[in-house]
N, C-alpha and C positions, 0 to 999 in steps of 0.2 A: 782074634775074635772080631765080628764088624763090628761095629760102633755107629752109635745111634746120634740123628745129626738132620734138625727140624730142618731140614732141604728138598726143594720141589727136586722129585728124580730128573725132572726134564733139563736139568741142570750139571746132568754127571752124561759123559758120554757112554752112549750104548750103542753096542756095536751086535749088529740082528745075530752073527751065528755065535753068538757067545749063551744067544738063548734070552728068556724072556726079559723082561726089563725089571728094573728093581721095583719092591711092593710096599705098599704102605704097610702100617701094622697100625691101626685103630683100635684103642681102648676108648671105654667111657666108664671113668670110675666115679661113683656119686659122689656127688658134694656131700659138705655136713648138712647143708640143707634139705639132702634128697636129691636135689637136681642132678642131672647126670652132666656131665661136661664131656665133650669133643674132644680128646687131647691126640695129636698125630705123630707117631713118629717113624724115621725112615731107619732102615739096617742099610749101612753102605757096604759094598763090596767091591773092593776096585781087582779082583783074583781076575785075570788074563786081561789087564789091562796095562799098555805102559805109558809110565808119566815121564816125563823129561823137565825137569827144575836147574835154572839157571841161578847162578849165585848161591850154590847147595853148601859150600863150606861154612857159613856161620850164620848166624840169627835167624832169620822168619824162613828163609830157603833153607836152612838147617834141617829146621822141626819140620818144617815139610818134606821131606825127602824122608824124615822117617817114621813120620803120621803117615804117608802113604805103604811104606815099605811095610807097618806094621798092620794095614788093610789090604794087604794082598796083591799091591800092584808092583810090578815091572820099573825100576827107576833108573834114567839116567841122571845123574847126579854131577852137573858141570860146575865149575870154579876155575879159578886161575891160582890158585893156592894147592901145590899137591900136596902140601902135609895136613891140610885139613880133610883133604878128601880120602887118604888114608888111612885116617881115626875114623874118619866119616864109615866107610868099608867095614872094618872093625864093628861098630855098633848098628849097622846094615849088614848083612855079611848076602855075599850075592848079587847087591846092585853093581850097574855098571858108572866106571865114571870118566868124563874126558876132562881133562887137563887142558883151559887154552882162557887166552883172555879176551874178551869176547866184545872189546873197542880195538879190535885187529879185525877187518872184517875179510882179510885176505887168509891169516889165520882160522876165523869161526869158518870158511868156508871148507876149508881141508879137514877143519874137526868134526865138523856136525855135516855137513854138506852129503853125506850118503848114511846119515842115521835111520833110525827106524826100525819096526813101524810105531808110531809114536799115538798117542790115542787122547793124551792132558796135557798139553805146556804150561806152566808156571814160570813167565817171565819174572824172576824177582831179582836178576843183575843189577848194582845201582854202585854208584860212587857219589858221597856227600863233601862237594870240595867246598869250606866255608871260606868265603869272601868279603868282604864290602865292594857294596857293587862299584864306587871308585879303584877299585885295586883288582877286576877283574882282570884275569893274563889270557889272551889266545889258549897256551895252555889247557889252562882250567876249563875251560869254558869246551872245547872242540870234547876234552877228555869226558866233562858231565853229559855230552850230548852223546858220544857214539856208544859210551858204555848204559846210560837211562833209556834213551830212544832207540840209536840207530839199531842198536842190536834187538831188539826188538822188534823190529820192520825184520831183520835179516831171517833170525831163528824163526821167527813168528811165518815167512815165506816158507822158508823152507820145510816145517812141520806143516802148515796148510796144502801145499802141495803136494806132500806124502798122500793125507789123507785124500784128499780129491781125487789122486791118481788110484788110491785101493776102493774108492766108494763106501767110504763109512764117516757116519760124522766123528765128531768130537769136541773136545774143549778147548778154549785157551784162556787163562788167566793173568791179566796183566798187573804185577803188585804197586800200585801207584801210592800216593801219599795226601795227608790229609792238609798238605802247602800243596792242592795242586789248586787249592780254594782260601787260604790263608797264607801267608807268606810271613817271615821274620828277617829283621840284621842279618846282614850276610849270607841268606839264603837265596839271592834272586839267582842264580845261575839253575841252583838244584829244584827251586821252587819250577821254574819252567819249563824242567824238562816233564815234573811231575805233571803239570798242567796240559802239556804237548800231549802226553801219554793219556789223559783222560780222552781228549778229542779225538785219537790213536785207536784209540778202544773202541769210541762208536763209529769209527768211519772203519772199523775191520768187521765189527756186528755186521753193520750193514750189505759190506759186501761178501762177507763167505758165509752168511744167516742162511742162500740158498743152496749153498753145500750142506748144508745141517750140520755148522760149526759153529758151534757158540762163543763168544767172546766176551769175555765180563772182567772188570776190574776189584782190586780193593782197596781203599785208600782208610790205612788205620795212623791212627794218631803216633804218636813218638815209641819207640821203642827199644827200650836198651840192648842196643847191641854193642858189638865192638866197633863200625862205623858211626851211631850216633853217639856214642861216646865222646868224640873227639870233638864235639857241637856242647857238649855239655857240662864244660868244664865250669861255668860260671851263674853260679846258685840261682840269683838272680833273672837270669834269663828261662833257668829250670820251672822257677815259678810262673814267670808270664808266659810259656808256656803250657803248663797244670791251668793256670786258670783260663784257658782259651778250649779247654776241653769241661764238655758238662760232667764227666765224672770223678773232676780235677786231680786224675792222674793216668799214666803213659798204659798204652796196651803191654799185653803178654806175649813174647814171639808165639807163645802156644796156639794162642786164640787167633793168632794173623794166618797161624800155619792151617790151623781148622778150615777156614773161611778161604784160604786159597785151594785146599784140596778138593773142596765141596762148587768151587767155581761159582761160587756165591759174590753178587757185588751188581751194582749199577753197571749201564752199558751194555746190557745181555741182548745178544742176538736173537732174532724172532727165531718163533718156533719152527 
């Protein structure tokens, strides 16, 4: 069933022979007052479109991969974990999924490198290695970058070029974090990759916005997954955390998944 999701259309890709573009549906139910109110909302349908999400085995790439599966879109469903993408199959039944880990960029290229045709990317690959920044290792540091950024420059070319080459626009979505503007203990490696990625996002708006590819980010607050887990071991820090958010406490991978399928977020490419 589509599902309804206060998002400007101009923000979901539409590809012309797929036919007309998605429609508002405009009510105006009266107030108690009488007054009539404005209220807008959009019916999404992603049916003959396909999304490609990176990092689809567990949290906020999870639920998107099956927030989209269950609007009608085409999923490829990447992870480095094949026993999550497995189960993942199971409760998608029909997506496709590749296997590769995707801070190998010699690897990503023999995985994804003749994918397609691809029409949404949801870059949400990440690894959160906690350090003090005294105790950073080469290591850590090479591994937060090719798995946050580089691979995101990579997948993000090679879906770009897809489209360019068929003449149709589309999306991309880069899931960034809300340490790309706050930062904590231990976080300076992953905080920067986060921050790398915001600036990532509008220097990609800018240059494929005259493809009519839109580029937008999300950067949601903390979210229990099984990677931020391993950051949260210590109550205390849970808290100054909570209280650094105005609604002082952590998002819902539901609602990260929402907000990246919708391609909603700062960074958006001109029209």
């Amino acid at each position: 069933m589509p599902h309804p999701c206060p998002v400007p259309p101009a923000l979901l890709p539409q590809r012309p022979h797929n036919g007309p573009p998605q429609a508002f549906k405009t009510s105006m139910p009266p107030s108690p007052a009488g007054r009539r109110l404005r209220v807008s909302t959009m019916q999404l349908n992603f049916s003959g479109l396909q999304a490609l999400v990176t990092g689809a085995g567990k949290g906020i790439g999870r639920d998107t991969v099956k927030a989209l599966h269950g609007l009608g879109a085409r999923v490829i469903a990447v992870s480095r974990t094949n026993t999550d993408l497995v189960s993942l199959s199971k409760e998608c039944p029909g997506i496709e999924t590749v296997c590769v880990d995707l801070g190998d960029w010699e690897a990503t290229e023999r995985a994804l490198g003749s994918v397609g045709p691809v029409d949404l990317l949801v870059n949400n690959a990440a690894v959160a290695l906690a350090q003090p920044f005294l105790e950073v290792t080469k290591e850590a540091f090479d591994r937060a970058f090719n798995v946050n950024l580089r691979s995101v420059v990579q997948v993000s070319q090679i879906v770009a070029r897809g489209m360019i080459h068929r003449g149709v626009p589309g999306s991309i979505v880069n899931v960034s974090s809300m340490v790309a503007h706050v930062t904590f203990p231990n976080l300076s490696v992953y905080s920067s990759t986060k921050g790398a990625m915001t600036m990532l996002t509008k220097a990609m708006a800018s240059e494929l916005g005259p493809y009519k590819i839109r580029v937008n980010s999300v950067g949601p607050t903390v979210v229990p997954t099984a990677m931020s887990q391993k950051i949260l071991t210590d109550p205390e820090f849970v808290r100054k955390l909570k209280e650094r958010h105005p609604l002082r406490k952590f998002a819902g991978e539901r609602g990260c998944g929402e907000r990246a399928r919708a391609g909603r977020g700062r960074g958006s490419a001109p029209p």
